[in-house]
PANU-934327 format. One record per residue: z, x, y of N, C-alpha, C in turn; residue number from 1. Coordinates in steps of 0.2 Angstrom, whole numbers, plus 5000, padded with zeros to 4 digits. Last residue first. Layout:
REM residues N
+------+------+------+------+------+------+------+------+------+-----+
:   nZ :   nX :   nY :  caZ :  caX :  caY :   cZ :   cX :   cY : seq :
+------+------+------+------+------+------+------+------+------+-----+
:    Z :    X :    Y :    Z :    X :    Y :    Z :    X :    Y : NUM :
...
+------+------+------+------+------+------+------+------+------+-----+
END
This chain:
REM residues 170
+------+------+------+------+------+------+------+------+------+-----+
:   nZ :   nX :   nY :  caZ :  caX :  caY :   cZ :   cX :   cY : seq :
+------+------+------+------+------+------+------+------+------+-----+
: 4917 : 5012 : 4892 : 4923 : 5010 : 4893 : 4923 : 5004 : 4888 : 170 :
: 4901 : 5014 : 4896 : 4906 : 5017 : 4890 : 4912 : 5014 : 4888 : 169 :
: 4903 : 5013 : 4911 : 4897 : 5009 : 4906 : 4899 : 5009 : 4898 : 168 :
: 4913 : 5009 : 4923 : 4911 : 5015 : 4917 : 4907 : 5011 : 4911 : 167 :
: 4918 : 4996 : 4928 : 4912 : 4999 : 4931 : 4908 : 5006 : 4926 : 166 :
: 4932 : 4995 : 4925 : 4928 : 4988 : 4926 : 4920 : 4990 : 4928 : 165 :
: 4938 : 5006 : 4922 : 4935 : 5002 : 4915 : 4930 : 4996 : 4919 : 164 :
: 4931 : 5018 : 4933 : 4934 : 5013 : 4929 : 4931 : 5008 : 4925 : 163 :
: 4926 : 5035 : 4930 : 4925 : 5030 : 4933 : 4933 : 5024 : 4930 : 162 :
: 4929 : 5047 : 4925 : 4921 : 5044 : 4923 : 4919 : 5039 : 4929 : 161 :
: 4935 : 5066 : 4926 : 4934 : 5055 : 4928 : 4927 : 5053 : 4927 : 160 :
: 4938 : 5076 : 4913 : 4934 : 5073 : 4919 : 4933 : 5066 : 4920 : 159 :
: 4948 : 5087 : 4908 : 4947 : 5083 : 4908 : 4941 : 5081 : 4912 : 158 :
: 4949 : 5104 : 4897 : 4948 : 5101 : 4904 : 4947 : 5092 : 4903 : 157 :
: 4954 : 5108 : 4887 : 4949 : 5114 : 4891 : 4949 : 5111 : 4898 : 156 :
: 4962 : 5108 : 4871 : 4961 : 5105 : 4878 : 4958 : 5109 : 4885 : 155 :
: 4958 : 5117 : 4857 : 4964 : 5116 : 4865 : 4960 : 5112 : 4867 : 154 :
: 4960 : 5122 : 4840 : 4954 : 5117 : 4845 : 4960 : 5118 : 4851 : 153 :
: 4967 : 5133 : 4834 : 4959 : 5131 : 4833 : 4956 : 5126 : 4838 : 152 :
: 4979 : 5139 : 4838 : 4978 : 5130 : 4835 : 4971 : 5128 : 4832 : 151 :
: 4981 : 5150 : 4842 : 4979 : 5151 : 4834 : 4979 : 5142 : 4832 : 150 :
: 4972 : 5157 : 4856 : 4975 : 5152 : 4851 : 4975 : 5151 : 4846 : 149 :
: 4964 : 5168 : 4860 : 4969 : 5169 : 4858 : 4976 : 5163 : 4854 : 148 :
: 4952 : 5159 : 4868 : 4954 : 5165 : 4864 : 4962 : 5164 : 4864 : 147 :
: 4950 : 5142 : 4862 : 4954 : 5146 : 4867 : 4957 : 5151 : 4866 : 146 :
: 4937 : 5132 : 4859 : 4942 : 5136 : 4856 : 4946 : 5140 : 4864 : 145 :
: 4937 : 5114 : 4866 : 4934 : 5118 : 4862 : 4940 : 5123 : 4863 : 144 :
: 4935 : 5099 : 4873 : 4939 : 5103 : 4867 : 4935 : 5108 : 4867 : 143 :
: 4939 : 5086 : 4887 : 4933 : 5091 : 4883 : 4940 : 5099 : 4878 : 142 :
: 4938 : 5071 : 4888 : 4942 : 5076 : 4888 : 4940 : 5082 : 4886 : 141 :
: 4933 : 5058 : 4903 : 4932 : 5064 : 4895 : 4936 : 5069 : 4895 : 140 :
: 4944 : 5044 : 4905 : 4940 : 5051 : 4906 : 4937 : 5053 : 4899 : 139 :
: 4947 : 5030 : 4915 : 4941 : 5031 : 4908 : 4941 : 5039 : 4908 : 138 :
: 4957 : 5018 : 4921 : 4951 : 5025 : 4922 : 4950 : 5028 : 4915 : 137 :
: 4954 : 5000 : 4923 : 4958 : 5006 : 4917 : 4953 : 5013 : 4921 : 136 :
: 4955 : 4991 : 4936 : 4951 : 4993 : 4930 : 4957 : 5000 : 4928 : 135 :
: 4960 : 4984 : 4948 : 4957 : 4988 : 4948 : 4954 : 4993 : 4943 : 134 :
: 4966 : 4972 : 4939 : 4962 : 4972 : 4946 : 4959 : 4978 : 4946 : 133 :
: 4979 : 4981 : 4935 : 4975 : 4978 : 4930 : 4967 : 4977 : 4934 : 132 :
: 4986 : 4997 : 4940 : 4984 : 4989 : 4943 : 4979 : 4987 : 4941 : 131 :
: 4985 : 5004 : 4929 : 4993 : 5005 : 4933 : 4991 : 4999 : 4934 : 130 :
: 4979 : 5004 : 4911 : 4976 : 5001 : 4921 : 4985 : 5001 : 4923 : 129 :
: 4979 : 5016 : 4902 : 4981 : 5009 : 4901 : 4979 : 5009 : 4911 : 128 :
: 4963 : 5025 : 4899 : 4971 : 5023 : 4901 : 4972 : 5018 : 4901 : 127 :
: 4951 : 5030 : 4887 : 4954 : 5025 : 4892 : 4960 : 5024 : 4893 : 126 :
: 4940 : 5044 : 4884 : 4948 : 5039 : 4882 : 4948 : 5036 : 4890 : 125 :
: 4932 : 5053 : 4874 : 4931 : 5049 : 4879 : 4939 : 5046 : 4877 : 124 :
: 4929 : 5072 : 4872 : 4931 : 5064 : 4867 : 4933 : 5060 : 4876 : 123 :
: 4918 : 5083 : 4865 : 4921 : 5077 : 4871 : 4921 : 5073 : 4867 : 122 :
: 4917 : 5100 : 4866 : 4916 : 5095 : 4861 : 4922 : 5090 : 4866 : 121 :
: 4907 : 5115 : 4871 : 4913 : 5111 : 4870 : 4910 : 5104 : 4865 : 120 :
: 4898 : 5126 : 4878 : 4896 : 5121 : 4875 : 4906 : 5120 : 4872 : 119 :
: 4896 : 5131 : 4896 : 4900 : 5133 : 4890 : 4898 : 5125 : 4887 : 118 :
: 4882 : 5124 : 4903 : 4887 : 5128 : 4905 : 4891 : 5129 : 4896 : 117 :
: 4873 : 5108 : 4907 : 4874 : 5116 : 4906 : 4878 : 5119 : 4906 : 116 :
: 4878 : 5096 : 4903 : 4871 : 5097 : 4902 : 4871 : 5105 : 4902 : 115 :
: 4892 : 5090 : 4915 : 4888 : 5089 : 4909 : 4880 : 5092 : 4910 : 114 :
: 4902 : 5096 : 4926 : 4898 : 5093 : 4925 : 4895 : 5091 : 4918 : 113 :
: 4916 : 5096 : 4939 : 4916 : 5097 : 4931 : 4906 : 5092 : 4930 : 112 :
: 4920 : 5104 : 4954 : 4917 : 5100 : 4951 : 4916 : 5101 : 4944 : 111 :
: 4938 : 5104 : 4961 : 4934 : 5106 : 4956 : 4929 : 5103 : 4953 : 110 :
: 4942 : 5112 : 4976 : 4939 : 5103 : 4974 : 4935 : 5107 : 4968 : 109 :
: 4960 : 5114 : 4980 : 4955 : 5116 : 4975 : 4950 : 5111 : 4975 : 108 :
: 4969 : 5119 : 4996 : 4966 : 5114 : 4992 : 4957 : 5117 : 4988 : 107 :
: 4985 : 5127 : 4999 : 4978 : 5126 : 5000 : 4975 : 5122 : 4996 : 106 :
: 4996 : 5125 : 4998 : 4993 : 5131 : 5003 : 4989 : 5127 : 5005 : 105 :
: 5001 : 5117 : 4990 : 5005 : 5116 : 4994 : 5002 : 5123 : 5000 : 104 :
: 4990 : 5114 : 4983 : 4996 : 5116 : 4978 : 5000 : 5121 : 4984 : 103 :
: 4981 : 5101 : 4974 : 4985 : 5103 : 4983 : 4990 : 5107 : 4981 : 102 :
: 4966 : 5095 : 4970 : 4971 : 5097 : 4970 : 4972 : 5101 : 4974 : 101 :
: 4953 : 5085 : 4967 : 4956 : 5089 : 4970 : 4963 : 5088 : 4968 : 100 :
: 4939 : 5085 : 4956 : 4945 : 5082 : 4955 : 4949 : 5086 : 4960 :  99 :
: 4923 : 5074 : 4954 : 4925 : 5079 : 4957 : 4933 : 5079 : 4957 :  98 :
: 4908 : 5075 : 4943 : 4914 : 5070 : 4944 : 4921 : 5079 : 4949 :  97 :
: 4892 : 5068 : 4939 : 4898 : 5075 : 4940 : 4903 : 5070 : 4942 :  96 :
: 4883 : 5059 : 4934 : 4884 : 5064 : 4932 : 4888 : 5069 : 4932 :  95 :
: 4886 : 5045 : 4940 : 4889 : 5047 : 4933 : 4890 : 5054 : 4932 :  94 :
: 4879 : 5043 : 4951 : 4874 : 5042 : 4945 : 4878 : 5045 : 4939 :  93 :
: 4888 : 5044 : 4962 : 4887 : 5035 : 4959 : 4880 : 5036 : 4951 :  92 :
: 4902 : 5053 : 4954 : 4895 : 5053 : 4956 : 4891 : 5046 : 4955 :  91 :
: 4919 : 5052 : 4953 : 4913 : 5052 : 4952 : 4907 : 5051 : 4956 :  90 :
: 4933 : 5059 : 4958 : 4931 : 5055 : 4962 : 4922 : 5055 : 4955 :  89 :
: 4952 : 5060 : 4962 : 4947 : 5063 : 4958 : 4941 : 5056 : 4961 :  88 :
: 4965 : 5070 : 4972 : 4963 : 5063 : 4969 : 4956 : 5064 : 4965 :  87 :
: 4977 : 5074 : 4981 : 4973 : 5076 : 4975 : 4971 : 5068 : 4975 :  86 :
: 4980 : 5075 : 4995 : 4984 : 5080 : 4992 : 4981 : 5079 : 4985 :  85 :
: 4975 : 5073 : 5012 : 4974 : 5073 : 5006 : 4977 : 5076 : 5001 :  84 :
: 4987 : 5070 : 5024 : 4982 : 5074 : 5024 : 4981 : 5072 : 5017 :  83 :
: 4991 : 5053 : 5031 : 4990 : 5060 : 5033 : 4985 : 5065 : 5026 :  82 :
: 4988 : 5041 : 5034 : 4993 : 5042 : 5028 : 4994 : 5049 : 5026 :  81 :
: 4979 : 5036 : 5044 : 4986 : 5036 : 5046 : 4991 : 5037 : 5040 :  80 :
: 4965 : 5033 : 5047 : 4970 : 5038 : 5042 : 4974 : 5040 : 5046 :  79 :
: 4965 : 5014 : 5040 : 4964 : 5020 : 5045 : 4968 : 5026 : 5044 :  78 :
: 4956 : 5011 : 5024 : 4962 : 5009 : 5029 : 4963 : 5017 : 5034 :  77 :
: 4944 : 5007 : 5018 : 4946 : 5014 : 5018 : 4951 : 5010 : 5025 :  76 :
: 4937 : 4995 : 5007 : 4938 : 4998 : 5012 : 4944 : 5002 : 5015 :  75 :
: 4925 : 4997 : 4994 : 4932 : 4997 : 4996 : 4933 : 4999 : 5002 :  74 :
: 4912 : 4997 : 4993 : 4914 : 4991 : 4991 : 4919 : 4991 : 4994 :  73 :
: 4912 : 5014 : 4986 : 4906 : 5007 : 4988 : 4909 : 5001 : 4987 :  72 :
: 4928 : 5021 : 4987 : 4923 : 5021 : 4985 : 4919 : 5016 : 4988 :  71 :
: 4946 : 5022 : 4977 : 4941 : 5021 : 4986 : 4934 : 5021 : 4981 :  70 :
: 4959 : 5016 : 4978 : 4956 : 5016 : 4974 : 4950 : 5020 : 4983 :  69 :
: 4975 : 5026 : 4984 : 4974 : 5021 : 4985 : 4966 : 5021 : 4980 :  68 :
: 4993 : 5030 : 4987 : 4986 : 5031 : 4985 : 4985 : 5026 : 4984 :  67 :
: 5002 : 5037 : 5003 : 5001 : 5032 : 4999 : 4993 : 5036 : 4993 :  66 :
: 5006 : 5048 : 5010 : 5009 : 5038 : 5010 : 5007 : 5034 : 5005 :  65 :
: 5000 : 5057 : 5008 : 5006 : 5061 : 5007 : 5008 : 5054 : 5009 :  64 :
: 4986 : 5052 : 4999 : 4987 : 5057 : 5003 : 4994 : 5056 : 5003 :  63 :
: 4976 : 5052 : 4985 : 4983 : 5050 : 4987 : 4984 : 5055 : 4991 :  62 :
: 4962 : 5042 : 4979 : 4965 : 5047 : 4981 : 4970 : 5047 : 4984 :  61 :
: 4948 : 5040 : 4966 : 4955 : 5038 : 4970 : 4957 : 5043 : 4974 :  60 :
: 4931 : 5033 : 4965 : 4937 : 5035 : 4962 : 4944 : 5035 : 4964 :  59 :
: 4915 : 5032 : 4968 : 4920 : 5031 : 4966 : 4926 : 5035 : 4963 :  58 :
: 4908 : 5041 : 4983 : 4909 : 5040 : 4976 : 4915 : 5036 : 4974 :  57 :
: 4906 : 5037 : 4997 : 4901 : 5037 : 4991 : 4902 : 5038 : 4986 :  56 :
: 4921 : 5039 : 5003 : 4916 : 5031 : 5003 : 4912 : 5031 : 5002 :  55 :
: 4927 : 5048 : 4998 : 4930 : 5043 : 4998 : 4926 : 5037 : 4998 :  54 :
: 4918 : 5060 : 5001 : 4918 : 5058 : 4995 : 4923 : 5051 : 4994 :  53 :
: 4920 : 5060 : 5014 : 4912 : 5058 : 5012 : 4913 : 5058 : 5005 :  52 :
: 4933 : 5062 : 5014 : 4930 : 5057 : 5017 : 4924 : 5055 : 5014 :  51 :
: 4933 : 5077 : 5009 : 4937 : 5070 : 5006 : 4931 : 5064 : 5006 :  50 :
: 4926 : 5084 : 5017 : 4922 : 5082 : 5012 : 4927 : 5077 : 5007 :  49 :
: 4936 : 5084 : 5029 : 4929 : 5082 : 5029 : 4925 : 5080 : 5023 :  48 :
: 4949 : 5088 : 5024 : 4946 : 5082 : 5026 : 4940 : 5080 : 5025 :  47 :
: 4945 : 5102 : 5022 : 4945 : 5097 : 5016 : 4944 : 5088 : 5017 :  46 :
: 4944 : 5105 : 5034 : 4939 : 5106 : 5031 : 4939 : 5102 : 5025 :  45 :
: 4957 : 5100 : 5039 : 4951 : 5098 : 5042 : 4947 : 5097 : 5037 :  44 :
: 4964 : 5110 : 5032 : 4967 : 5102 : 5033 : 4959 : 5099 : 5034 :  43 :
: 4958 : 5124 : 5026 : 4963 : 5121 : 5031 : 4961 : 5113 : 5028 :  42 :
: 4954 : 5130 : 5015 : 4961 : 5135 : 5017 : 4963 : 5130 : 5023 :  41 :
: 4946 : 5125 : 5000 : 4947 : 5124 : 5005 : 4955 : 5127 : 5009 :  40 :
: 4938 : 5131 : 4985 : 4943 : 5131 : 4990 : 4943 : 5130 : 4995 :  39 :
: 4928 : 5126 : 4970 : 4929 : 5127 : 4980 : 4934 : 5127 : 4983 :  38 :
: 4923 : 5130 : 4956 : 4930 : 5126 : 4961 : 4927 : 5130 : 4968 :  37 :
: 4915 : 5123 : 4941 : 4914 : 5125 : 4949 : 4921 : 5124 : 4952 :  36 :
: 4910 : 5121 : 4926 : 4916 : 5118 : 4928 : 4916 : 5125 : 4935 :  35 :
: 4899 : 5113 : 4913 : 4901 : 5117 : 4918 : 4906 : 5115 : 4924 :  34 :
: 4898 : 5110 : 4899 : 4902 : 5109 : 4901 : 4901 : 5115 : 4907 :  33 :
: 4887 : 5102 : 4881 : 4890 : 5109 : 4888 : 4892 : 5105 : 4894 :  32 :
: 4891 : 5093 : 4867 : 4890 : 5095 : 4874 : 4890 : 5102 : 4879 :  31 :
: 4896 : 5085 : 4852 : 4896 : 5092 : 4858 : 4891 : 5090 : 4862 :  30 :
: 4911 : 5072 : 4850 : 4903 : 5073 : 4853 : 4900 : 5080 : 4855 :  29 :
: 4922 : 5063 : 4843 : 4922 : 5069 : 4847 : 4913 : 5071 : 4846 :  28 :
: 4931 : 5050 : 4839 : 4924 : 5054 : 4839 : 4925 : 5057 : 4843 :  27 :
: 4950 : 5052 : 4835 : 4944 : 5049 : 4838 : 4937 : 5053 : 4838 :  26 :
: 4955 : 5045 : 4821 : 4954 : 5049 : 4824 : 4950 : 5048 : 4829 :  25 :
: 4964 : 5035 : 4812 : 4961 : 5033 : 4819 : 4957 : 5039 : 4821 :  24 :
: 4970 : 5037 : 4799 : 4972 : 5040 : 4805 : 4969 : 5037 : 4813 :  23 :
: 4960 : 5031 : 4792 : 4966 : 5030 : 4793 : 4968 : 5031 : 4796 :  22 :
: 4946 : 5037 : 4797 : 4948 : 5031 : 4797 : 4954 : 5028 : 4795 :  21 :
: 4949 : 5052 : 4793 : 4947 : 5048 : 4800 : 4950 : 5041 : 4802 :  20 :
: 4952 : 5057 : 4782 : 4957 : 5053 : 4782 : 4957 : 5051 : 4791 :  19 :
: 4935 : 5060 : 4779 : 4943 : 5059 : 4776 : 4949 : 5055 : 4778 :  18 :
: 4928 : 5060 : 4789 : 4927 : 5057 : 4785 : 4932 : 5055 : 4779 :  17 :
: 4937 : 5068 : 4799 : 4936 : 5062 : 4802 : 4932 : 5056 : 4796 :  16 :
: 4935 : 5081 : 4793 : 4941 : 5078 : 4792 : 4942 : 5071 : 4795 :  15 :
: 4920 : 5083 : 4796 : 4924 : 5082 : 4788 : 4930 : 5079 : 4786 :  14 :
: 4923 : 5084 : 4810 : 4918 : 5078 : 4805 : 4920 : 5075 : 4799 :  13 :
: 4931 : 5095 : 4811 : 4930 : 5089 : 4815 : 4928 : 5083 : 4810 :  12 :
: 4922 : 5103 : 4805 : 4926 : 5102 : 4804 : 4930 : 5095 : 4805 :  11 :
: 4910 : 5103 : 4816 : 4908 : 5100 : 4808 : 4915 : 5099 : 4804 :  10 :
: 4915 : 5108 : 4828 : 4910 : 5103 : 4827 : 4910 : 5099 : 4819 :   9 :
: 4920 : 5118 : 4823 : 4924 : 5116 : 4825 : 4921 : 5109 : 4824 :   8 :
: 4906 : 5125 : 4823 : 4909 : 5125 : 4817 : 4916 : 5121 : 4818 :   7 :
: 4902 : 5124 : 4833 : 4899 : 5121 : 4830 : 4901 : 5121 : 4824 :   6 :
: 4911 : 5132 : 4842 : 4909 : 5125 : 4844 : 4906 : 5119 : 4838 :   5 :
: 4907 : 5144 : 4834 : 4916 : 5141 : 4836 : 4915 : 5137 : 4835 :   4 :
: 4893 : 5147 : 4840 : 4896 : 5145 : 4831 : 4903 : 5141 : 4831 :   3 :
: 4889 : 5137 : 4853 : 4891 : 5143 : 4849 : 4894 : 5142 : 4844 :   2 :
: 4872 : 5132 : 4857 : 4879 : 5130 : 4855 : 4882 : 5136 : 4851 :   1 :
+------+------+------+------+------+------+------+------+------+-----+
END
């Protein structure tokens, strides 16, 4: 872990033993953080790895009619809602979590993972649920420094966990 990390780390702590508990602050945990992107230049290609991520992982995705939840369990309505334009998706063992994005070329699929990569510091949160039924989504949020900022801590990246009805943490 790097000193930054680790000193930001203990900060954190101090001031969550202080006026934590009044304020609410939330625990923040270190970790490392590896974060991959793939680009996809056509329709097709994306397609194909949507799909197999639509009916093995859980999570979401919103093609240009609609969004909808997907994953083991959920039945995937026929694809008549045309091309993918982002959605995010977990690993059924938790460990990676995948988020696309469409930025009207071409499509990013960024894997974000835990256990190797730059060390950081994660805080967990839960959304309010859009549709109760389908559970609250849960992410990590991950902190650490951000050369040139003088706030000391940024926001570096998020990651889908799952939902509240199936995320073990939640």
């Amino acid at each position: 872990m790097t000193a930054a990390i680790k000193q930001l780390a203990d900060d954190w702590e101090k001031l969550a033993r202080g006026v934590g508990a009044k304020w609410r602050l939330p625990k923040l945990a270190t970790t490392r953080l590896r974060v991959d992107t793939r680009i996809c230049e056509t329709r097709d290609e994306v397609q194909s790895r949507v799909v197999d991520l639509e009916t093995t992982w859980s999570g979401w995705s919103r093609r240009e009619s609609r969004v909808e939840r997907c994953g083991p369990g959920f039945q995937l309505r026929p694809d008549d809602a045309g091309a993918p334009l982002d959605g995010e998706w977990v690993s059924p063992d938790g460990g990676q979590s995948i988020r696309l994005l469409y930025d009207g070329r071409r499509w990013r699929l960024i894997t974000l993972a835990e256990g190797d990569g730059e060390p950081v510091l994660r805080e967990d949160v839960t959304l309010v649920a859009a549709r109760p039924k389908d559970g609250a989504p849960c992410y990590a949020v991950y902190w650490g420094p951000r050369p040139g900022d003088p706030s000391g801590l940024a926001r570096l990246a998020t990651r889908f966990l799952g939902f509240a009805t199936e995320h073990r943490d939640a």
